[in-house]
N, C-alpha and C positions, 0 to 999 in steps of 0.2 A: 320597443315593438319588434323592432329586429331582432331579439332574443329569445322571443316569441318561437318563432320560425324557425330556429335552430332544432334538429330532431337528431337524436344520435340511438342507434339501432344495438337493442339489449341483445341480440342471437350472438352466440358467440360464432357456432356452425351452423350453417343451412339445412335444414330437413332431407334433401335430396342433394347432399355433400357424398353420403357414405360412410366408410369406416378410415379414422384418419391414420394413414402409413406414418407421418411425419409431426409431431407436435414441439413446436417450439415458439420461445417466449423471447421478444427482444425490449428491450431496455433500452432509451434516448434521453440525454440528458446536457444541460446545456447553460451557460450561464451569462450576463451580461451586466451593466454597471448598474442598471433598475434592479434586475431581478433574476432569479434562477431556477431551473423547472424541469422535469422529466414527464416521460412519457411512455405506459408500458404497451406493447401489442402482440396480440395472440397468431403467430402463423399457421397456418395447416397443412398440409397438402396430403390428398386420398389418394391411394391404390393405382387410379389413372394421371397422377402428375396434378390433379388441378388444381388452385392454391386458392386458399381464402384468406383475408386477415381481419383480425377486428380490433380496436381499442380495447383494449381490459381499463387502464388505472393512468390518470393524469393527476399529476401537481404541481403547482407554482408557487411561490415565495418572495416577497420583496427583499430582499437583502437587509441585512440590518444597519443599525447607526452608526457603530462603528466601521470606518472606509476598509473595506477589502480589495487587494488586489484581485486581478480577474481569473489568475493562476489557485487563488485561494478560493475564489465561488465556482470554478472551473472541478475542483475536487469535492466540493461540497456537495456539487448536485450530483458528482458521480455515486456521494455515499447514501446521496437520497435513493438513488437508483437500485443500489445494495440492500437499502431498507425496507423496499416496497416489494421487493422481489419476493421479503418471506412472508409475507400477507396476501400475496397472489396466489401463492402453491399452498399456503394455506385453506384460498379458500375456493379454488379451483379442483383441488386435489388427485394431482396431476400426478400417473406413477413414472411413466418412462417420456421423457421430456429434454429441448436442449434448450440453452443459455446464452445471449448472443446480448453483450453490453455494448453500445456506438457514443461517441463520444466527438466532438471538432475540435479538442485540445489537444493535439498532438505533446503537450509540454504536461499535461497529468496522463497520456499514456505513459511518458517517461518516468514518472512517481510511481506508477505501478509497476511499472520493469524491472526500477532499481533495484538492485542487491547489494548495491556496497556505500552508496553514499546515507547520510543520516539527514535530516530535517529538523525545522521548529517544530516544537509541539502540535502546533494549532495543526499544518499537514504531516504529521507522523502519526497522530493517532490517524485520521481520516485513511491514510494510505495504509497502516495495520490493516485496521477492516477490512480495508476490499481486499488485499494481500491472504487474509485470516478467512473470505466467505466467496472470493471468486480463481478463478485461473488468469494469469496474466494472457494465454489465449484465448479466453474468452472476449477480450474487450478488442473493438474495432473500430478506425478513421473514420468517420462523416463528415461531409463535406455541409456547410453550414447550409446551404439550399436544401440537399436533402435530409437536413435534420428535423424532425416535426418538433423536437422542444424548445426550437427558436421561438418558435410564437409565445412559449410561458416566458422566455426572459424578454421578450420583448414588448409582448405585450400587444394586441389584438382589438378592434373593434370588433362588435358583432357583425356587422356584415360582411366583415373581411373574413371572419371563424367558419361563415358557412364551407366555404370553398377551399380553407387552406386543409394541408396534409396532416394536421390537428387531428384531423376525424377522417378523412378520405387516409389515412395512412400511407404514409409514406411510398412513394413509386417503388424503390428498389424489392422491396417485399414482395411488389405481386412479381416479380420477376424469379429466376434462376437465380442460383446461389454465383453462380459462373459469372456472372453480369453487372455481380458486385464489387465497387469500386476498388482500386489496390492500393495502396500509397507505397512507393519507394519509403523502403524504412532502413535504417542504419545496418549493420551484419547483427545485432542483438533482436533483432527482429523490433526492435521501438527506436524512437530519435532519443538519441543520447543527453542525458544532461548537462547544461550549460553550469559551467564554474562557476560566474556571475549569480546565476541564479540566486536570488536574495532566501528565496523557502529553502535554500540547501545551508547544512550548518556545517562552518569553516572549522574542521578537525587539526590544534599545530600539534605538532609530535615533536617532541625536543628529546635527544640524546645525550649522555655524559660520559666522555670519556677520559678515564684517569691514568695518567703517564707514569712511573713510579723513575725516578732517579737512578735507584740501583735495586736491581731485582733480590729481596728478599726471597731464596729459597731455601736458606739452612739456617741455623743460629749461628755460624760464625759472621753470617752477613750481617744478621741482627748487632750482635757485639762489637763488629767495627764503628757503629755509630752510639756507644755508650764512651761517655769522656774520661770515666777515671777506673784502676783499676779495681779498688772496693764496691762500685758500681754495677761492676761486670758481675765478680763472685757471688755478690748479693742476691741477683737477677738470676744468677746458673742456681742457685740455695734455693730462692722460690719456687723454680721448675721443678729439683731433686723432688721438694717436701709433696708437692702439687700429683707428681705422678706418684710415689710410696703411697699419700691418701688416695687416689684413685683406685691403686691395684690392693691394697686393702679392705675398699667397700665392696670390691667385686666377691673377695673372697669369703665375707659376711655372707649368709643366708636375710632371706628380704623378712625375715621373724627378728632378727638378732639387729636390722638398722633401727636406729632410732633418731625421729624425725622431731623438732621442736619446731610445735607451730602457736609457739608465743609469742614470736615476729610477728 
């Protein structure tokens, strides 16, 4: 009966908004040991400052059978986020627009930052894509209270869904951009990756290096290490005959070599 009562309002803008100066789309996305979930919403703001927001596109997901880490459904729902983005501007058909993705994993901003470390498969490909379809400044800190896609991983009564920021949207929205929360972040402008990190994959790099006894750089050094003297001559015989056939093929015309490919 409670679900009843839930009303959520199709206007994207109000009649008596205006003409919008500012159009942009944010992106929330979120994930826990149940479940993992986004949330998209439309900001405005007209010619006089005033701001509107509305819900466009929510989803939620139970997680699957196989156990994931929270690090792994944590990027997961970032690439849902990625996903839904191009079905919105599809079917919004929005020309001049901006892009604001919020996230409470500070540990998959760091998968998005990276430039040099490598991953398991399972987060390398997920981190291509946003890497391949967003800006690393595009995506931003939320603080898990004011995330509205905590309630998809977590998971909601109805009567609890009327009143949460689900549908009221998120505080920070109606507000100034200036008023939006900052996190101390590393000098890379995201928190750095931990070594440990088990989704980062352990690169060894082995070197070889060869000593030589006595440095061969002519043929007499070569010869001090043949044991008799027929050995030596032999060896000097092979070289003479080896350079005469080199500078004789040079001096053939490439009509006049003939090549046997019965080998």
């Amino acid at each position: 009966m409670e679900l009843e009562k839930i009303a959520i309002s199709c206007c994207y803008k109000p009649s008596d908004f205006g003409s919008s100066a500012v159009v942009q789309l944010h992106h929330f996305a979120d994930a826990r040991s149940k479940g993992y979930g986004q949330c998209s919403y439309l900001r405005l703001i007209n010619e006089k400052g005033k701001i509107h927001c509305s819900l466009v596109l929510g989803k939620s997901r139970v997680n699957p059978l196989k156990q994931l880490t929270i690090p792994r459904l944590e990027i997961t729902a970032a690439t849902v986020s990625v996903k839904v983005r191009h079905h919105i501007r599809k079917e919004l058909e929005l020309d001049e627009f901006q892009e604001v993705f919020w996230t409470d994993s500070k540990v998959v901003l760091g998968y998005i930052a990276n430039e040099s470390k490598t991953f398991h498969t399972f987060v390398a490909n997920r981190v291509q894509r946003i890497q391949d379809e967003t800006d690393k400044k595009q995506w931003r800190y939320a603080n898990s209270q004011e995330n509205p896609a905590d309630h998809a991983s977590r998971g909601r009564k109805a009567e609890e869904l009327k009143c949460s920021t689900w549908l009221t949207r998120p505080k920070c929205l109606w507000e100034n951009e200036s008023f939006w929360s900052c996190e101390k972040r590393q000098s890379n402008g995201y928190q750095e990756l931990d070594i440990c990190d088990p989704n980062v994959k352990k690169v060894i790099t082995m070197t070889t290096n060869s000593e030589l006894e006595q440095p061969y750089t002519d043929l007499i050094c070569q010869l001090k290490n043949i044991s008799s003297w027929y050995r030596a001559k032999r060896t000097i015989a092979f070289c003479v005959k080896f350079i005469i056939i080199c500078r004789n093929n040079l001096k053939e015309s490439p009509k006049q070599v003939k090549y046997d490919l019965s080998e």
